[in-house]
C-alpha positions, -999 to 999 in steps of 0.1 A, spaced: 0 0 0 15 36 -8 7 63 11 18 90 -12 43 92 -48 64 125 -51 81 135 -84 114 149 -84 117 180 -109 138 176 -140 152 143 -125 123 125 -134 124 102 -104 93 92 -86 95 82 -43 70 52 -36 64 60 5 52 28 19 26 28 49 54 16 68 80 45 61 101 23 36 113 42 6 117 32 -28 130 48 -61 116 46 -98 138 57 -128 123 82 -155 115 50 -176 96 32 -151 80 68 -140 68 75 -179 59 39 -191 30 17 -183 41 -11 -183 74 -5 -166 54 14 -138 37 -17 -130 62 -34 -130 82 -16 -104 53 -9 -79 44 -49 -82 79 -57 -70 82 -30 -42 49 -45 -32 67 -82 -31 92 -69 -9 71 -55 12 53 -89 19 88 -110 22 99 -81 53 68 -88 72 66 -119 95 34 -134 74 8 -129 107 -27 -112 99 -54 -103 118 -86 -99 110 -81 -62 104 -48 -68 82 -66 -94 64 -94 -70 50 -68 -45 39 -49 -72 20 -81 -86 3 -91 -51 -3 -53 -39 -19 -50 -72 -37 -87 -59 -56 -77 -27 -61 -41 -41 -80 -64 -69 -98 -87 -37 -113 -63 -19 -124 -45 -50 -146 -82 -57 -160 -80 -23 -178 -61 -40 -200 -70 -55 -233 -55 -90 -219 -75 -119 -214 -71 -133 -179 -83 -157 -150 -90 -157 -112 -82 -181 -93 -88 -186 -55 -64 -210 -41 -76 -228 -5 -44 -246 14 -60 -282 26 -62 -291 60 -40 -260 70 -56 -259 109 -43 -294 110 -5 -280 105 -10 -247 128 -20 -278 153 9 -298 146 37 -274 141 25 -240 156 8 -209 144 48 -193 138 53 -224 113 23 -217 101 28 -184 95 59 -189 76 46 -216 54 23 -189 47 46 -169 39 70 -193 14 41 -206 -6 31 -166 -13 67 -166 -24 64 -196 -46 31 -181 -63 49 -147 -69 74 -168 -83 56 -183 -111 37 -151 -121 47 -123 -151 45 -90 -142 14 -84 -152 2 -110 -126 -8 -107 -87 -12 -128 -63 -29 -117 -26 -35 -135 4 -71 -127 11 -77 -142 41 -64 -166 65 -53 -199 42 -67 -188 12 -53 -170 -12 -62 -145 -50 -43 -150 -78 -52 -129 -110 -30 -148 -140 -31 -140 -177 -53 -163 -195 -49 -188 -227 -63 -220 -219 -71 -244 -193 -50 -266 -202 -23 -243 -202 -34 -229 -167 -34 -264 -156 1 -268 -160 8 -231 -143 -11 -246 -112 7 -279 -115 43 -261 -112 33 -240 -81 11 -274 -66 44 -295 -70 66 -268 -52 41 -270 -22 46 -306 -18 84 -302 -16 81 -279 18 93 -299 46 101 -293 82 137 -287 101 136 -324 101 134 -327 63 100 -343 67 70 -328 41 41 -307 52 20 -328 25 7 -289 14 -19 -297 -8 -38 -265 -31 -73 -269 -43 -86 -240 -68 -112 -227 -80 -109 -213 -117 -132 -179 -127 -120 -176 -162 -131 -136 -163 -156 -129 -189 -176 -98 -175 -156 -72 -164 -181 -50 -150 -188 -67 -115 -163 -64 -90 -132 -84 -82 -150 -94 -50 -174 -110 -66 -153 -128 -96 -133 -138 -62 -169 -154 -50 -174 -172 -86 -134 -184 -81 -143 -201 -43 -180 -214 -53 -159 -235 -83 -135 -246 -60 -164 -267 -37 -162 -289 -69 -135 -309 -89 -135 -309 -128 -121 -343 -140 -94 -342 -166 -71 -321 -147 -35 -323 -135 -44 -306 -101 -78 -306 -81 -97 -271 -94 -130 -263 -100 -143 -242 -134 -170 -217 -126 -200 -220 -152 -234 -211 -165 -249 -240 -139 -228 -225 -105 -244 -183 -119 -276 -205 -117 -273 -218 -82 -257 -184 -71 -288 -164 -79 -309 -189 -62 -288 -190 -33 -291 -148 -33 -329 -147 -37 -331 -176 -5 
């Protein structure tokens, strides 16, 4: 989250003031061009996640769901076609009671890294809220996304303890491949978790599609 952007003069060099009084520096390229501004404020906003210690409250988690909308928007101005997917950790109470919340807290915090990892820059990824979190990915096919998910799912099942032994992480997703961009990354988020209640076959890693037949059972649900 920025608090406020400042533009040097002739020197053409914009200061990114983070809530938390951390300071960061954009060139005249990166201040001037799109795509390079993106760019830039989507990896001052990575760093800013690896400093903190991964805990959220209930407060915290808001504002990240909240920030992580309001970067998602902004890509979807863009001509781009692209996807959302909400990504649930199984069974992660199960490891806070086995390990401890601060282990859980930093496997938190390494499988956000391994997400950011495997996303362009024209991609973000937010925890939302406790074990769950939004990932907004450029979109060509299923298939193709399959295999995206499939990298990041096999990373997760690598993640062991100090003893070497595996957390046995495993991701379920649900896919909202975004069609209407006129509601409200909230909502696409809401489409996103509804597919995830249910596995499509054929896939390399358990994820759910959102279609006609879950819109359906959403507006029934709404009118109940």
């Amino acid at each position: 989250d920025y608090s406020e952007f400042l533009l040097y003069g002739k020197l053409k060099i914009m200061v990114v003031v983070t809530n938390s009084g951390e300071q960061y520096y954009m060139t005249k390229t990166e201040c001037f061009d799109r795509n390079a501004a993106v760019k830039k404020l989507i990896e001052i906003t990575k760093i800013c996640d690896h400093n903190n210690d991964g805990k959220l409250n209930r407060s915290e988690s808001v504002q990240a769901a909240k920030e992580f909308e309001r970067v998602a928007k902004k890509m979807l101005r863009s001509d781009a076609s692209y996807v959302l997917v909400y990504a649930n950790i199984d069974r992660f109470k199960l490891i806070n009671e086995i390990y401890g919340n601060a282990v859980g807290d930093h496997i938190l915090h390494e499988i956000h890294a391994i997400v950011d990892a495997e996303l362009r820059w024209d991609e973000v990824s937010g925890r939302i809220m406790a074990d769950n979190f939004g990932i907004l990915m450029r979109f060509h096919s299923l298939p193709k996304l399959d295999e995206r998910l499939e990298r990041i799912s096999r990373q997760m099942e690598e993640l062991t303890d100090e003893n070497g032994n595996r957390y046995g992480i495993t991701l379920y997703f649900g896919i909202y491949v975004i069609t209407d961009r006129n509601i409200e990354v909230s909502t696409m988020l809401e489409h996103a978790n509804m597919a995830r209640k249910k596995i499509s076959p054929g896939y390399r890693v358990p994820m759910g599609i959102y279609d006609e037949k879950d819109k359906l059972r959403l507006g029934r649900e709404k009118e109940l």
